[in-house]
C-alpha positions, 0 to 999 in steps of 0.5 A: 604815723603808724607806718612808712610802708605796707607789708607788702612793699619791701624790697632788697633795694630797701635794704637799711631803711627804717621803716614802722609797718602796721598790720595783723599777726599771721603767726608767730614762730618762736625758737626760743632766742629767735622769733620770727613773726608774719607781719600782714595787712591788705598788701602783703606780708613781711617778716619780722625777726627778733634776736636774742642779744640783738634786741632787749630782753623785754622786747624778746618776751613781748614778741613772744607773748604775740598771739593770732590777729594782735594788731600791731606796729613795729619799728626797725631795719630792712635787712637780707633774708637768711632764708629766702621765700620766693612765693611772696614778694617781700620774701628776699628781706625781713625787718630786724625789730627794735620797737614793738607796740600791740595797738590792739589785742586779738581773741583766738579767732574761730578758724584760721585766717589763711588761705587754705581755713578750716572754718566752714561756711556758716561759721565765715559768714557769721564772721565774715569780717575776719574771713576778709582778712584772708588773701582769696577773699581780698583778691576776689574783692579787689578784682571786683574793684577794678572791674568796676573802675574798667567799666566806669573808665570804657562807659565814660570814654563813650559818652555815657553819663552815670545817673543816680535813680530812686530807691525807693519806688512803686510796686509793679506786679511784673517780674519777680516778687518786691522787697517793699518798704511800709510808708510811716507818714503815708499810712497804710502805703509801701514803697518798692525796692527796684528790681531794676532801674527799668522804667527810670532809665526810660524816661531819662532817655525821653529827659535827652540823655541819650547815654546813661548808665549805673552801676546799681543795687537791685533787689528781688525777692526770690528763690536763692542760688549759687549765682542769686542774692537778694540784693545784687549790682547791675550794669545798668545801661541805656541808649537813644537813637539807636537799633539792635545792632549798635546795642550789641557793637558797644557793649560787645566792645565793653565786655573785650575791654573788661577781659584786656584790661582785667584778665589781659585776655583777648576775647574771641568775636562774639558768636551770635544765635537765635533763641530757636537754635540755642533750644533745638541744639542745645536745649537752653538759652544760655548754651556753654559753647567751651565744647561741642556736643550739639543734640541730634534729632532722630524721631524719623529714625526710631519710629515704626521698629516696636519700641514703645518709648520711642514709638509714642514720643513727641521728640527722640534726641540725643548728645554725642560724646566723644571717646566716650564708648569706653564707659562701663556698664556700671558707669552707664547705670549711674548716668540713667540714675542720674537722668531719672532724678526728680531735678531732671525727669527722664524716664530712662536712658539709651545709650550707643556705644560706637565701636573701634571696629565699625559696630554698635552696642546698644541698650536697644539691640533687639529693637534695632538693626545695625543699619538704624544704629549707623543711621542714628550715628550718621546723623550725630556725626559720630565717630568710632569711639563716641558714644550715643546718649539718647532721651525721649518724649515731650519735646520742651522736656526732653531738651531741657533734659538733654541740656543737664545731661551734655553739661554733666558730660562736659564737665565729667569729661574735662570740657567746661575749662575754666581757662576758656572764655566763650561768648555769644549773644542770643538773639531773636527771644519770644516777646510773651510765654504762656504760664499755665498758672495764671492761664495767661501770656507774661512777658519774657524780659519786661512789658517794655520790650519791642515786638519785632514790626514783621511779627506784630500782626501775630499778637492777635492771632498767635501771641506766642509766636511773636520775637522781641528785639531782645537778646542776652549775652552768654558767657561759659554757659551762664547768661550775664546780660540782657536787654532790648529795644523798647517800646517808644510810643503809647499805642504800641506800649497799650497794645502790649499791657492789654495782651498782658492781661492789663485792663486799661485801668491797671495799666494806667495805675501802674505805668501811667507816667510811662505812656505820658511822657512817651506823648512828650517826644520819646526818641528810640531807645534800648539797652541792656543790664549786666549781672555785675556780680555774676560778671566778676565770678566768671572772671575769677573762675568761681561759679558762686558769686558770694565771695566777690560780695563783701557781705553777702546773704547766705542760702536761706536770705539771712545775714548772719553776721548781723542776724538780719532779717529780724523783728522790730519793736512794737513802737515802731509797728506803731508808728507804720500802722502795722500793729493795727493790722496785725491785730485785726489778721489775728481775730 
């Protein structure tokens, strides 16, 4: 065999053993008659010493010739270390060589395979098998690894069935942009890759399996981000037979099961939230509740004192931020700065500085008496000390401004701890949005959401204003699930394909086999979906989820270890009846 034990295992109660280990040079340290070598692979890391005048004269040069990355298996004793290393766990002992063997040569790899590289991020991706190698990215790997197998054990312990949907699907217009797939035996047909199990797990609920869930790749063509790949894993999870409540009961009992087991964390109970507050307080639906900083609402206040800006705004608001009176001017022109970027909008910021000794400094002294000033720090429930940072105008934008800027100041001063774990479930979202580009309503979640009974009568008079049974479970201010009770009968699920914007035949086109197999006894039903990998860089404290994919995308959507995306041969067109085509686009 080409080893007894791994790198990481050795102890001093081996102390004598024989042993052969296997693994990757992590360097070599030569001091002429003695050389030591760092023996790694997957499970640790273990020295090895060679002795002149305790090992041969050839073994001496051959332990010397090792070079970075030389795959090799060495043979010898367990003994004491001279020396000990109390950051690794083999550091009491090292391993006195009598046989060396190099299974494989290594070139100079293009960064350092450590923990603290130098190679950039390009450059690990294009040889994202040797960056795998490095301890932070296998522990990243192996959180993913048990989270996944903690899912499986607390799904499975409550009845739930792991199903296998299709992969390759129809197109549906909904939603995000479609990876599709050109049909060769179907010419001129393409196939979907699903950006969700959605409708599938819907009809294995209508199939009797009154509990299913997957752990499933899903793709969509869109944008990328930090927290977004073309492909990515989904928990996926559906349930008959039940109402919003039990939703959020089981699988709030899912996510304090990951942290027990994973994190050895008890999680607080899951605050709860309506979609209505979470903008009013704090300008988004996914709020990080790690820290306070509610915006505070002052259009009655500021109006009718000859300030234009405030005179002609739809909403005057603002955060508090404690102990921050202290700014500088200098410190404060750098926050109106940042506000006036294009990414965030504002034209402009006012800021109140409440001081030690019961008096205000504002931006707008002239405007305003010290009596509006404590009015507006009444109604913050300021303290001396905090400052008042205050936006205004279109009431949608000036929450969503609001909202950047109580992060920033959360994250400048020390609020967003990584050690801090807060959850909450935020719930009663709008079923339709209105998108002024298609001058139309669209669905928040999917068409397959059920609109609240009480609100129902609304879709023909006011459609905005209807509520779903829908809710998203929030963690530190990044949403990491999402679902619903769906629509369980065909007049309902017709009723909402045609305030969509789906004419009867569209809506039979494309999901047809929904509504009839909905004529076939579907029970009640709902679930919800957990953006896995989102899930797993929470867990590990990283806000990109890249690491914690063993070969991810990078910004632009390309693999550029592989170089993929990338054209195919002229045949192969042939043979999807796409070079005809193209042909016939290019006269």
């Amino acid at each position: 065999m080409h080893r007894t034990h791994t790198c990481g295992e050795l102890r001093l109660e081996d102390l004598n053993k024989k042993v052969i280990l296997a693994g990757w040079v992590q360097r070599v340290r030569n001091k002429g008659g003695l050389i030591w070598v760092d023996l790694r692979d997957r499970y640790g890391l273990t020295q090895l010493i060679f002795e002149e005048g305790e090992v041969a004269e050839s073994l001496l040069k051959e332990a010397g010739a090792l070079g970075r990355e030389f795959v090799v298996q060495a043979e010898g004793t367990v003994i004491e270390r001279a020396a000990k290393n109390d950051k690794i766990p083999t550091g009491d002992i090292e391993i006195k060589v009598h046989d060396l063997k190099v299974l494989n040569k290594a070139k100079v790899p293009p960064f350092i395979i450590e923990d603290d590289t130098d190679g950039g991020e390009d450059l690990r991706m294009k040889y994202r098998y040797l960056d795998l190698r490095r301890n932070v990215i296998r522990e990243k790997l192996h959180l993913r690894h048990r989270m996944m197998q903690e899912t499986r054990k607390y799904m499975d312990a409550n009845h739930f069935m792991e199903v296998e949907t299709p992969v390759l699907i129809k197109s549906t217009p909904e939603g995000a942009r479609d990876f599709v797939v050109p049909s060769r035996i179907h010419s001129g047909e393409f196939y979907a890759l699903p950006q969700s199990p959605q409708t599938f797990k819907q009809l294995l609920m209508v199939s009797g399996f009154d509990r299913y869930f997957q752990l499933v790749k899903c793709f969509r063509d869109e944008d990328l981000r930090a927290d977004r790949q073309p492909e990515f894993t989904q928990i996926d999870c559906e349930m008959s037979f039940v109402e919003q409540e039990d939703i959020l009961e089981i699988f709030e009992g899912l996510i304090g099961h990951l942290f027990r087991t994973v994190k050895g964390l008890e999680l607080e109970s899951v605050a709860r939230m309506t979609y209505a507050d979470a903008m009013r307080l704090y300008g988004n639906d996914k709020p990080d509740l790690r820290f306070d900083m509610r915006i505070f609402e002052l259009t009655d206040l500021t109006r009718g004192k000859g300030f234009n800006v405030f005179d002609s705004a739809e909403l005057v608001a603002g955060i508090c931020a404690g102990g921050a009176a202290e700014y500088s001017r200098k410190q404060l022109d750098a926050l109106t700065d940042w506000v006036k970027r294009p990414q965030i909008g504002a034209k402009g910021l006012v800021y109140v500085k409440c001081n030690a000794d019961g008096s205000f400094k504002s931006s707008v002294d002239k405007f305003y008496s010290h009596e509006d000033l404590k009015s507006w720090a009444d109604k913050a429930g300021a303290q001396a000390g905090d400052l008042l940072l205050i936006l205004s105008g279109d009431t949608n934008a000036t929450r969503k401004q609001l909202s950047e800027l109580r992060l920033k100041m959360g994250e400048d001063l020390g609020l967003r701890d990584r050690s801090v774990y807060k959850a909450l479930w935020v719930l009663d979202f709008p079923l339709l949005e209105w998108d002024e580009e298609t001058s139309r309503f669209h669905a928040m979640h999917h068409p397959f959401t059920s609109p609240k009974k009480e609100d129902l009568p609304l879709l023909d008079t006011d459609p905005g204003k209807v509520r779903a049974n829908a809710y998203d479970l929030v963690i530190n201010g990044v949403e990491i699930g999402g679902g619903s009770i769906r629509i369980h009968d065909r007049a309902t699920q017709q009723l909402m394909f045609r305030h969509l914007g789906f004419t009867e035949a569209e809506a039979q086109s494309q999901f047809g086999f929904l509504m009839e197999a909905f004529e076939y006894g579907a029970p009640p039903h709902g679930g919800i979906a957990f953006g896995f990998d989102r899930l797993c860089a929470i867990f590990g404290g990283s806000d990109s989820i890249r690491d914690y994919i063993a070969f991810p995308k990078n910004n632009a959507g390309r693999d550029v270890m592989i170089n993929s995306p990338s054209g195919i041969s002229a045949e192969q067109l042939e043979e999807l009846s796409l070079a005809i085509q193209e042909r016939n686009e290019q006269k």
